[in-house]
N, C-alpha and C positions, 0 to 999 in steps of 0.2 A: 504494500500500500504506500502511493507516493504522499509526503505531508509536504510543504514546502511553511516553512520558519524566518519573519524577518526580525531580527532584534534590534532592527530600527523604529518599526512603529511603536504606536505608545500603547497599544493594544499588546494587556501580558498573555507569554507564553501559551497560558494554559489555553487562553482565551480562542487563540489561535487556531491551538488543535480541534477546541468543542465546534468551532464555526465550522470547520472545514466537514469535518466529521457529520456534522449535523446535518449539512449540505446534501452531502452524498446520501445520507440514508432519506431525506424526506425525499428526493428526487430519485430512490431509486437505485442508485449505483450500488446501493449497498442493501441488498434487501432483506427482505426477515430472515433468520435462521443465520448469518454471517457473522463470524468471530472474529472480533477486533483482534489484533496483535496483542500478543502478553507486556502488561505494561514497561518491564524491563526492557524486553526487546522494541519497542517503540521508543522509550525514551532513548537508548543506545543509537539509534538507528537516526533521529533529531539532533542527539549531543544536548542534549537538557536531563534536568534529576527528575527522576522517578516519577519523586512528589509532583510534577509538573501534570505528568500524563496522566496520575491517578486523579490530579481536581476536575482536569477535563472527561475523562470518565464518570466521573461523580455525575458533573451536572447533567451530562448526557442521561444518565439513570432517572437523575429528578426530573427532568423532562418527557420518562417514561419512554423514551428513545432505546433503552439497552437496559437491559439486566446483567447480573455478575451472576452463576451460579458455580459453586465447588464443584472442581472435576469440568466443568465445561469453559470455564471461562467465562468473557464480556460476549453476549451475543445482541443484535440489531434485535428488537422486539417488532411485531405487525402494525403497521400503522394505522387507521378508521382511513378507509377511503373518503376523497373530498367528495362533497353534496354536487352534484353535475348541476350547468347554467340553469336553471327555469323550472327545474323540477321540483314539485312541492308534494307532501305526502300525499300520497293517496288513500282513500277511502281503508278502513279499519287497519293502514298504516301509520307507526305512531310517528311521531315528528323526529327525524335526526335530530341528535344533540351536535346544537352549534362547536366548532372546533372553538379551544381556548382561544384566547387572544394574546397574540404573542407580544411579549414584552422586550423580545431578546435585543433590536437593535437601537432600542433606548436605554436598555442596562450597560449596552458596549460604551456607551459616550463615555469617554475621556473625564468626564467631570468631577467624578471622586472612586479614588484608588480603590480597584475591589478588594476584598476581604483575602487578607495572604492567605496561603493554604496551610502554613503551620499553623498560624494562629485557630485556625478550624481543629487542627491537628492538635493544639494545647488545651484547647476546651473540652472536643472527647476526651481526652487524655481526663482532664479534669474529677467529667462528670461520670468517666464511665465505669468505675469500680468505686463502690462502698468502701472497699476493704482496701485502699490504696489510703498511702500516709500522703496528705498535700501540704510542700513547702514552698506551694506558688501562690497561694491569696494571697492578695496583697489587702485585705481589712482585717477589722479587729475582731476575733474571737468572740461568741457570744458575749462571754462569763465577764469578759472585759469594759463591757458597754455597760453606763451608766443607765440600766432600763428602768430602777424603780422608781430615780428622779424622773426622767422621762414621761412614765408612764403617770404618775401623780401632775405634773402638767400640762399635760393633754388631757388627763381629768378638769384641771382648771380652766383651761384654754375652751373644753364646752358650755363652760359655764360663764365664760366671763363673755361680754358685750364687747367679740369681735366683729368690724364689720364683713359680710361678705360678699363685697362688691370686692372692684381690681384694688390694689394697693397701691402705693405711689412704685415709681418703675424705676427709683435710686433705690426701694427698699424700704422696712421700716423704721420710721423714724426712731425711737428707743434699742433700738438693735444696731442702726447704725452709730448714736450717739457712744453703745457700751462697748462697738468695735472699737471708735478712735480713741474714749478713756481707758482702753488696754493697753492698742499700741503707742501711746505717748505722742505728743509733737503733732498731734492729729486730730484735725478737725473734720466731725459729720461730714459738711458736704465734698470731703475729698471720700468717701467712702460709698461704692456701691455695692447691694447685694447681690451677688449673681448664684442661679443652680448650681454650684462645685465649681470647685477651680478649675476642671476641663472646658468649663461654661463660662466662668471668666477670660479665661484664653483666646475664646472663639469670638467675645466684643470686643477684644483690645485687635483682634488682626480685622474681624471688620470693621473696627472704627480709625483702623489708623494705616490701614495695608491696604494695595490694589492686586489684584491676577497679579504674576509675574514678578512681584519683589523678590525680593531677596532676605533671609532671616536667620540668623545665626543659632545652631542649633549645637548640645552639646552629645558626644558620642563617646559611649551610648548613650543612648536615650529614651527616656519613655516612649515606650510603641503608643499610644494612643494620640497625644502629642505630635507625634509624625506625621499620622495619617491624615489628622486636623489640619496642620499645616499645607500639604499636600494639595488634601483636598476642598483649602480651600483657595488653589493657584499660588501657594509660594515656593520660591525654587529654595530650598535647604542646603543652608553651608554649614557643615557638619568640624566641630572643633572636638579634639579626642579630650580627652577624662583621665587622668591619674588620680592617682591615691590621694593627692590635695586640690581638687575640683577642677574645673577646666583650666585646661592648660593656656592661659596667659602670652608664653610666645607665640604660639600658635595663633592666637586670637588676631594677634598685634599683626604676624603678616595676613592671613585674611582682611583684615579689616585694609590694609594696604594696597591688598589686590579688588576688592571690591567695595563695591557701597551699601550694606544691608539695609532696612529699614528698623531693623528689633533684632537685639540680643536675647534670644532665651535663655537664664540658666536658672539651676536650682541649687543657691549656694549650700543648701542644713541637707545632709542627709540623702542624698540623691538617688534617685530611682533612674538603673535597677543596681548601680556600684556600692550605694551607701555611702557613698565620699561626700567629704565636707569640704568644700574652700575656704585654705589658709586665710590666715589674716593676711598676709602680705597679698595674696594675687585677690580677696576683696578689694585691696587699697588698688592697686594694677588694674584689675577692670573699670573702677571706677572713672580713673585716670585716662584709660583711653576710651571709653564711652564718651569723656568730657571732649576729649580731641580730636573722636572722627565724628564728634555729633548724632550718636547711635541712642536710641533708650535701650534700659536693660528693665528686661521686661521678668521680675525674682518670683518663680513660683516656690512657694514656701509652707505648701503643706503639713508637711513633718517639721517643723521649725520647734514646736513647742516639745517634740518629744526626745528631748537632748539626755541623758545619761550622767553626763561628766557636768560639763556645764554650757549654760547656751551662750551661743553666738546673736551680737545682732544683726538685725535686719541691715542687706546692701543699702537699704533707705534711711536706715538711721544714720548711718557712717555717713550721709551728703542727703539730706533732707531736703535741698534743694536742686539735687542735683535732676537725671534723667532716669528716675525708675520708677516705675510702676511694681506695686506690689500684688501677688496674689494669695489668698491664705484660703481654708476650707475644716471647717470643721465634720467631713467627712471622715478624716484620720482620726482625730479626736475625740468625738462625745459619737455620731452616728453618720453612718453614709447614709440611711434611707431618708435621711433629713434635704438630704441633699442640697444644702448653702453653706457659700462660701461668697468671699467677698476679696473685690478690688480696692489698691489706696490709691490714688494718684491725683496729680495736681487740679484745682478747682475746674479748669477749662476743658483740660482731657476724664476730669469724673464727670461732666455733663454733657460731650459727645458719648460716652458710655453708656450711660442712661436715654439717652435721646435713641442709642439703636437699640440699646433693650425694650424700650418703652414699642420703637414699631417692630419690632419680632414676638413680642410676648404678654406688652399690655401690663406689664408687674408680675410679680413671682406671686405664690399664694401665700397667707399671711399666719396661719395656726404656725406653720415652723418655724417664721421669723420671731414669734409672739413666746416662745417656747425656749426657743436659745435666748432671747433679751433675757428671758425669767431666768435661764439656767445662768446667765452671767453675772445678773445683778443680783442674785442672792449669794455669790459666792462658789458657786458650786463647780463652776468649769477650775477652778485654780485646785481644790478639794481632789474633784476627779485626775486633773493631770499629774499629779506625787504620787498616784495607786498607780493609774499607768506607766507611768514610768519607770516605778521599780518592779511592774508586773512584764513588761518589756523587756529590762536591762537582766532578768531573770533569764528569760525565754532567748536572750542572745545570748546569755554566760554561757547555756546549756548547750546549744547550736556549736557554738566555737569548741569547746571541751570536745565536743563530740567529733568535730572536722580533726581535733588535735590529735584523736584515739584513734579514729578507724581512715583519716584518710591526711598521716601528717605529708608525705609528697605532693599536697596540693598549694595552692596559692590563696589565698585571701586579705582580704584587710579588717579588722575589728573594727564596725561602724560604731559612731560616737552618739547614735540615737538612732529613730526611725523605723523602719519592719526589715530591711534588706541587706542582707551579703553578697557580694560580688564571688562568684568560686569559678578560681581558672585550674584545669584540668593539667596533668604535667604533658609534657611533649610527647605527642606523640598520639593522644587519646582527644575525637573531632566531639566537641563540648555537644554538637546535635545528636549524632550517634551516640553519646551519654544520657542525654536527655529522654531520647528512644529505648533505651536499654534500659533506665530507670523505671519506665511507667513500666514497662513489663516483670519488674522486679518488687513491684506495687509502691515506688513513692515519686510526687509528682515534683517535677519543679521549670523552671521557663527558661526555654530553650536564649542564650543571646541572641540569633540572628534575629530574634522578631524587634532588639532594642539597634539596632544595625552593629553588632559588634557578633564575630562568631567564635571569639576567644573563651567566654566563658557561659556561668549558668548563675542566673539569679535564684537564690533561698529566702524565703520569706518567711520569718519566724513567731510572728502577730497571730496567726491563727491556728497555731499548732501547740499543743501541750507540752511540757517538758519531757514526756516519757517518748511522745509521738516524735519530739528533734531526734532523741536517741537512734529510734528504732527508725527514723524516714533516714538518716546518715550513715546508719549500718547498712542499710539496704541498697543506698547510692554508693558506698563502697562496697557490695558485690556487687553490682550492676558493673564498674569499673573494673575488679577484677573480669568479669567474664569477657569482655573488651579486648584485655593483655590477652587472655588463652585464644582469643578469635586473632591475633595478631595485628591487635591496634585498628580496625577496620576504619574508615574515613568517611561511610556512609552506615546507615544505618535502614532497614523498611522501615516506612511511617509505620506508629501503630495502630491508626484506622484508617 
């Protein structure tokens, strides 16, 4: 079977194959009963991985185009013949069922990146064993969430005389006010409330970005993050990540060779490295932020969940300088709460509000109404000393356990947050670890989905002390079996 592959267009891979494929069989070339090529030999035969040809098989499946059976392979399935010109049912015939309506060549646009196929491939992985230890959530453990505050004001929050019309679209007023009396220096109306700080991310590139800028992104990086970026028309300059947060030189010649419009980083904590940025390359980005006229745009999540001790905000260090801040108490108190909030200077918090207000009209107001209560009684400061020494536990145990069962490895001991960076020793492909883990029952995320395929992020926020243990013994046999297969470099997806 001839495919023809260009990896010029911007149409991926997989995408490629499914068109072509799909062609042939609606039209016939390929009719029912006809066995695709064994995905191996097909992807060999293109020079693309595996994974490539198995998404495009997928979707062919979900399209009801093909089935997979054991022992027989990928086979072409019968298609409903089309309804001929003019012909309407006849008499005690019942009516053809209209064909679906095809959606395919408005899924193809270019517009926003489709779904990788690991990350498909990290979700089953996920969800598909009970009995699998996961050190890939990246949220907080039931036990660890503040639910019976919660749950007692949301009992209040029925009772009290909120309105339920839209809310103002900067947020609520007493939520914003108890944002700026936290972080000092900060006045309400630089404070917007937005859905999560993936949600904050997404007003600051459409209120200040066009298609086609350019944005400084650090690597690795949050995969979700990317794909925002991406999709929504920015071209990504990727600056690497050591052990004391972005690398600074690096920054300095990019910044040299181009003109970005925003600096993303995440100085506390970093997802998915755990790394923190030094005081000195704080002072350094600042400095040349001020010099090539760039904002640095600080998502700052995990800021509050420092160990040792915290760092401040890139904001504090030049209050007047070019940053925008973003925070979320996702990590913190609850993700299904879902707010989190922007700081930034008076002119740019009320372009921010102005596009939230025409996308969304105001957030809903019981969860703004809820975190003011949980703030102004005391209770988020209360809650963050339990978490934190119930975190700085759950990574003592994590680390001991990397020391016992896998000391040839690499790592850094993060200084707060949920995340360990773990690079595998030479020789051993961090994805075929990651492959070889789920099947060894414990789960964790693969680097390539953060663009880095050196290592494997560990999340240690949602996993018990006992479960680090046993999820870290288990990722060390997965690695041993690896050396006995001699170091393989690829690994089968495991669905």
């Amino acid at each position: 079977m001839e495919l023809h592959i260009d990896r010029r267009r911007p149409m991926p891979l997989w995408r490629q194959i499914y068109e072509q494929l799909r062609e042939r069989i609606l039209t016939g070339s390929l009719p029912p009963g006809t066995r695709l090529p064994p995905e191996r030999h097909l992807a060999a035969s293109l020079g693309v991985n595996r994974a490539t040809v198995v998404q495009a098989y997928r979707e062919l499946a979900a399209d009801g185009l093909v089935a997979a059976r054991v022992g027989s392979g990928t086979r072409v399935l019968p298609q409903p013949p089309a309804p001929g010109p003019g012909r309407s049912a006849g008499p005690g015939e019942a009516e053809a069922p209209a064909a679906p309506f095809d959606w395919t060549a408005l899924l193809a646009l270019p517009t926003w990146p489709p779904e990788p196929p690991l990350l498909r491939e990290a979700r089953a992985v996920r969800s598909g064993s009970r009995q699998a230890i996961s050190l890939a959530r990246g949220e907080l453990a039931p036990e660890l969430l503040p639910t019976q505050q919660l749950q007692q004001l949301l009992r209040e929050a029925a009772e009290a005389d909120l309105p339920w019309g839209y809310g103002p679209v900067a947020g609520y007023g007493p939520l914003r006010q108890a944002i700026a009396r936290r972080m000092g220096r900060t006045a309400p109306d630089e404070v917007v409330i937005t859905a999560g700080a993936q949600h904050g991310l997404a007003l600051i590139v459409r209120a200040l970005t066009e298609p086609g800028d350019a944005v400084v992104v650090e690597n690795p990086s949050y995969y979700r993050s990317l794909t925002l970026f991406t999709g929504l028309g920015l071209r990504v300059l990727p600056v690497p990540v050591d052990r004391e947060g972005i690398r600074t030189d690096a920054l300095a010649a990019v910044l040299d060779r181009h003109r970005p419009r925003l600096i993303f980083v995440t100085p506390n904590f970093q997802n998915p490295t755990g790394a923190s940025l030094s005081p000195l390359r704080r002072r350094q980005l600042l400095t040349l932020a001020r010099l090539h006229r760039v904002p640095v745009v600080e998502a700052d999540s995990y800021g509050d969940l420092w160990f040792e001790a915290p760092q401040p905000p890139l904001r504090e260090l030049d209050p007047t300088g070019p940053v925008i801040y973003v925070g979320s108490f996702s990590k913190t108190v609850a993700p299904g709460l879902r707010i989190g909030w922007v700081v930034a200077p008076p002119p740019v918090a009320e372009r921010l509000a102005a596009v939230q207000g025409q996308q969304e009209n105001g957030l809903p107001l019981v969860g703004q109404w809820v975190l003011a209560e949980f703030l102004r009684r005391g209770w988020l400061e209360e809650h963050l000393a339990r978490l934190r020494q119930a975190l700085r536990e759950r990574r003592d145990a994590l680390v001991a356990a990397l020391a016992r069962h896998l000391p040839e490895t690499r790592w850094q001991v993060p200084g707060g947050g949920y995340h360990l960076w773990l690079e595998p020793e030479e020789g051993i492909s961090a994805l075929a670890w990651f492959r070889a883990a789920a099947r060894a029952g414990v789960v964790v995320m693969p680097g390539d989905l953060y663009g880095s395929p050196a290592g494997l992020r560990l999340s240690f926020s949602c996993a018990t002390v006992p479960e680090l243990e046993e999820g870290v013994r288990r990722l060390a046999r997965a690695r041993e079996g690896l050396r006995r297969e001699g170091h393989p470099g690829d690994v089968e997806p495991v669905v």
